[in-house]
N, C-alpha and C positions, 0 to 999 in steps of 0.2 A: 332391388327397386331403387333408383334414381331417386335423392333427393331435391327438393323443388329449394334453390336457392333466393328469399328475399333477397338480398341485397344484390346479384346478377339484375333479379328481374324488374328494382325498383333503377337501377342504370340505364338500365335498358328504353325503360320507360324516360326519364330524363333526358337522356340523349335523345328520343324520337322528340317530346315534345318542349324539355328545357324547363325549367324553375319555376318560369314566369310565363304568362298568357300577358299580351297586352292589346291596347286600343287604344285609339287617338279620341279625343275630343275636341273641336274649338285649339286646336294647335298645341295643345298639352297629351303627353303622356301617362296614360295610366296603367299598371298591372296588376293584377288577380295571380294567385298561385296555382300552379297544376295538379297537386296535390297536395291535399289536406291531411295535417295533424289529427290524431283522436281526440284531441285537446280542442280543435276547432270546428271538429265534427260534432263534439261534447255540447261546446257551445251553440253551435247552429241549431241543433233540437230545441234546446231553451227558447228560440225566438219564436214567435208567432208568423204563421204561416204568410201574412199579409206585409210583415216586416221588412219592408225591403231596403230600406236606411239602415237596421239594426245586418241585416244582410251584407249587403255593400261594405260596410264601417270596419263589419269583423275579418272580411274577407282584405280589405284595402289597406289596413290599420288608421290609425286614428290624425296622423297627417295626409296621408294622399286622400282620406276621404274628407278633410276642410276643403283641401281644392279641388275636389270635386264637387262638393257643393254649392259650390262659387258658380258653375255652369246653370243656366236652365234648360231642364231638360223635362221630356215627358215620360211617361210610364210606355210607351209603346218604344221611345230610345231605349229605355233602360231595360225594357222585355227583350230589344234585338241585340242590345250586349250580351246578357245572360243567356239567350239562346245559341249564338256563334259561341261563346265560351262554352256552352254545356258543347255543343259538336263537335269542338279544337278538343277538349281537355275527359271529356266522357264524364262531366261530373252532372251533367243534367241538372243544376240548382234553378231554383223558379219556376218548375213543371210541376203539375197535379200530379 
């Protein structure tokens, strides 16, 4: 029987989708990662479902999300981020 190589299959996966997700806002750059740490997975259970700053913060780190916050934005912006990032990266975060 063939063994299933992680480190092949996490390449593999990088090379299709690369490190970083990103999106523009207002003429700035911002990126999200494609995959998550158990470290960051750990985390993200701790937050409250409704949490969507503590979301963002952990997911951006704690400098790109200062200027992100410098933007206004609505909940229906920041639902249509997380929905094209869940579609790009299969991570689905912000869905029931």
């Amino acid at each position: 029987m063939a063994r299933f190589d992680v480190n092949a299959a996490r390449a593999q996966r990088l090379e299709a989708h690369g490190r970083t997700w990103s999106f523009e806002l207002d003429g700035e750059s911002f990126t999200l990662p494609t995959e998550l740490s158990r470290k960051t997975a750990k985390a993200l259970r701790t937050l409250d479902d409704n949490d969507v700053d503590g979301l963002l913060a952990l997911l951006m780190g704690e400098e790109q999300f200062a200027r992100f916050e410098e933007h206004e934005l609505t909940m229906q912006d920041i639902a249509a981020v997380l929905e094209a990032y869940g579609k790009e990266t299969g991570l689905g975060l912000g869905e029931d």
